[in-house]
N, C-alpha and C positions, 0 to 999 in steps of 0.2 A: 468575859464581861462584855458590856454590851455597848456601844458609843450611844453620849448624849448626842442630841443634834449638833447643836454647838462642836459638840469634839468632834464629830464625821463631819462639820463641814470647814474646821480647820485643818485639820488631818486631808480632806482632797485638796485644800487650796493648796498645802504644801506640797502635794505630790504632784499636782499639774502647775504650779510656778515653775515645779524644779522640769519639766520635761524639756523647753526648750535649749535648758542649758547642760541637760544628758545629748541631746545631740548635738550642739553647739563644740563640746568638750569632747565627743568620742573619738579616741585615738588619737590624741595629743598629748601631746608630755606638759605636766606642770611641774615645775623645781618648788619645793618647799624646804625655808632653811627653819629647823626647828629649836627652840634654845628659850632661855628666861622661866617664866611662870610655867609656862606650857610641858617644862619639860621637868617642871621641881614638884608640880600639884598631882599626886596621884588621878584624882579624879577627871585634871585634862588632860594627862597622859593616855588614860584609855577611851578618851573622845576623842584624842589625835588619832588615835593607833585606830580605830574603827572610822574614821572619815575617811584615812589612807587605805586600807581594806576595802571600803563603800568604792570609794574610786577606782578600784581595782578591778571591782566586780563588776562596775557599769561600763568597762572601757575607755578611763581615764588612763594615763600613765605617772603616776605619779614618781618623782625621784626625790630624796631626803637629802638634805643634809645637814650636820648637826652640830652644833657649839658645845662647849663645856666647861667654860670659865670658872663658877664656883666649883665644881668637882676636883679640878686641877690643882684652885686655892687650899680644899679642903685638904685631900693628899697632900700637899707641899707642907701644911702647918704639920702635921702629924707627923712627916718624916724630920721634924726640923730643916725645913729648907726654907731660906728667905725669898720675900721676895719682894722685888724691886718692880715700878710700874713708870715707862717716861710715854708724855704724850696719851697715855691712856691706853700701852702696850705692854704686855708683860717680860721681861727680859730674862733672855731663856738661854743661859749658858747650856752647857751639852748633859749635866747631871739634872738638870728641870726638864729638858726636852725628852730625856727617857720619861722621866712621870708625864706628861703632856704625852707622849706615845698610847703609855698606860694607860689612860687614863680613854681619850680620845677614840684611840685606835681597837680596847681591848671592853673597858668597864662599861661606857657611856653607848657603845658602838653595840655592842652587845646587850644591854636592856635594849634600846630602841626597837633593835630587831626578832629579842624575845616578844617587847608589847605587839609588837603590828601580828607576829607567827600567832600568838595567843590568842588573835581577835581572828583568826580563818585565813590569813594572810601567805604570801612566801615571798619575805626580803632575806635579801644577802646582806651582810654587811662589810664594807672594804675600804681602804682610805685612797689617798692619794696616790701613794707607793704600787700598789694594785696594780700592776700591767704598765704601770709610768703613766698612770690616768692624769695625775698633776705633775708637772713638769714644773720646781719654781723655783725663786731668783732668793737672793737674801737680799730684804727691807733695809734701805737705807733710809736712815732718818736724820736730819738736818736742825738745830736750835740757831736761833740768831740768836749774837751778844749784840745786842745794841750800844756797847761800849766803844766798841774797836767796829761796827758796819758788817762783819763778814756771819757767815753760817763755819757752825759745828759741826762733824759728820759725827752722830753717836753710836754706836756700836750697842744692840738691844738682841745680839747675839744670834740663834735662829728661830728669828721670825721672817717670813719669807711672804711672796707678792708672787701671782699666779701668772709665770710664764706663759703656758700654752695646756692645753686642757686637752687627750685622746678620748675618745668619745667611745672606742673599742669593745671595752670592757662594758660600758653601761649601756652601749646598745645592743649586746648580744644577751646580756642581762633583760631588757625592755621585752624584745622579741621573745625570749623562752617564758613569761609572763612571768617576771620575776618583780620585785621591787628594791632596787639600789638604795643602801643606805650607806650613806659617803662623809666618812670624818675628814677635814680640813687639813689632813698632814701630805706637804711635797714630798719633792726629792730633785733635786738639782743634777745638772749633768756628771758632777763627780760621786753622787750616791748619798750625799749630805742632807740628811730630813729638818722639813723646813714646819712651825708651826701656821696658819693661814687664818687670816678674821674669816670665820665661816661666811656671813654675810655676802664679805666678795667671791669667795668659791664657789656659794650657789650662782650669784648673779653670771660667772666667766659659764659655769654650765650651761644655766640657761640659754647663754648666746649662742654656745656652741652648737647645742643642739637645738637651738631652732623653738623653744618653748613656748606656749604658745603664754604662758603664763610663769611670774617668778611673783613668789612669796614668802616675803620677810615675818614670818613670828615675831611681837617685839609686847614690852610688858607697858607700853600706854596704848589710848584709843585710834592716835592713828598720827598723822599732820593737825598740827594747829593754826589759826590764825591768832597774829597779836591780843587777840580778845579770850585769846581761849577756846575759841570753837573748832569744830574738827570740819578740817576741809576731806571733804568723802570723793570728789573725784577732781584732779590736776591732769592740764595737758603738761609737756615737758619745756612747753615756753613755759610755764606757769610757775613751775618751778625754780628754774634756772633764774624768774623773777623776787621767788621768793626766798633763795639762797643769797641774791645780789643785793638785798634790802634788809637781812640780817634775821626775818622773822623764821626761817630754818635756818638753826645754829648749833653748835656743841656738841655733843654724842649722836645729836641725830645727823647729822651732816653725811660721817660716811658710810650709813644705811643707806641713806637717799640717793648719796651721789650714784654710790652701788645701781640702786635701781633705776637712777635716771641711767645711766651708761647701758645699761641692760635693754631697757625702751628705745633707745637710739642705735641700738645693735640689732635690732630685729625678733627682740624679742613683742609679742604685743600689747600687752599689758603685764604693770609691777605692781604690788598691792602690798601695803605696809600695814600686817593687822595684831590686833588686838588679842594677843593669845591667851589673856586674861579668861577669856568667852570661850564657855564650853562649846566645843564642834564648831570655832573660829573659822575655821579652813570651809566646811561645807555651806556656813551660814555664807561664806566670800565667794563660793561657786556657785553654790544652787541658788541665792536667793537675791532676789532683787534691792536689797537692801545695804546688806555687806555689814562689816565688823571694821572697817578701817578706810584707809584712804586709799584710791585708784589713782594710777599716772600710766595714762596712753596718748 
């Protein structure tokens, strides 16, 4: 079929917007942590899985890594297993942390890396445990009684906070043109597997390796301000103002922090996008526009 003008002269604008940022981007690593809408919506599932391919093929490096909250939920109701949530963490005695394994490490871990193989791709898929790639600590968490002045230490079982990150495994991974696809599970120095907020897993990667780029999937359009409107690009004073002033609060809090630490670490830009948006990721690289909010 044959392009209107109109379509051939939208079709070049895209393909020459996108040129300087194929070379801007070639052979650099971007971390992409994937989870929410993006990863429940068939139809963005397989715009994810061929944006991640697309970046593959032009010489991006793209590394994954992925949440699975409702999945977990769903499993746990079906097994009858309760569950309990403090602070907005799941509390994972050692009979939940095997389904969180499952789930994570085997079911979730495994589509992702069938969509990306199906679209022309070659990801691996491996967790934490993997070579000791995550090394992490058990989450402590603290409630203040305002009754008596002092803090609580509660006990939310294993959930764990990311010690130190070996880079081993996914940079010999990177080099063999492979694509790392990384579930959020530790393992402490005693062998004790820990579950991890994907979120900060991505963000400690990206530090580590030097990314040139970390990006949060998340199911709104980006930052807002008090008004409502989406702030599209934050320096990290910008932030840190807008954390201190209350208008970044509540769930988004530690996304953000996440990716301000990551920008402060030397990563160079963090990008909180809108996974809602078919081919989110490519619309946030190639185009001058973007799908979300920017903090560099």
């Amino acid at each position: 079929m044959t392009l209107t003008h109109d379509s051939a002269a939208q079709f070049t604008r895209v393909l020459t917007e996108s040129l300087p940022y194929l070379q801007k981007f070639s052979d650099k690593t971007i971390v992409i942590k994937y989870g929410g809408n993006a990863m429940e919506n068939e139809q963005l599932q397989r715009g994810f899985a061929r944006g991640i391919v697309l970046m593959k093929q032009v010489g991006i490096n793209p590394v994954v890594v992925h949440g699975g909250g409702p999945q977990i939920g769903e499993l746990l109701t079906k097994l009858n297993i309760p569950t309990r949530f403090v602070q907005g963490m799941r509390v994972t005695d050692s009979q939940t942390m095997d389904v969180v394994e499952m789930v994570l490490g085997g079911l979730v871990n495994k589509q992702i890396v069938n969509l990306i193989n199906h679209q022309g791709g070659k990801a691996v898929g491996l967790t934490g445990k993997d070579g000791q790639t995550i090394r992490a600590q058990k989450l402590n968490v603290s409630s203040q009684s305002p009754e008596i002045n002092t803090s609580e230490i509660i006990d939310i079982g294993h959930v764990g906070e990311v010690s130190t990150i070996k880079t081993d495994l996914i940079d010999t991974l990177i080099a063999s043109d492979y694509i790392p696809v990384i579930a959020p599970i530790g393992v402490d120095e005693e062998g004790v597997s820990y579950n991890i907020n994907a979120d900060l897993v991505a963000g400690k990667i990206a530090e580590v390796l030097n990314a040139e780029k970390l990006m949060l999937l998340t199911n709104v359009a980006g930052l807002l301000d008090k008004q409502g409107q989406l702030l599209t690009q934050l320096s990290t004073e910008d932030v840190d103002y807008l954390i201190a002033d209350g208008t970044i609060h509540g769930g988004m809090l530690p996304k953000v922090r996440c990716a301000l630490s990551a920008v402060k670490h030397g990563v160079k830009s963090a990008h909180i996008v809108d996974g809602r948006q078919t081919h989110a990721v490519l619309l946030e690289i190639f185009s001058n526009e973007g799908v979300g909010t920017l903090i560099n």
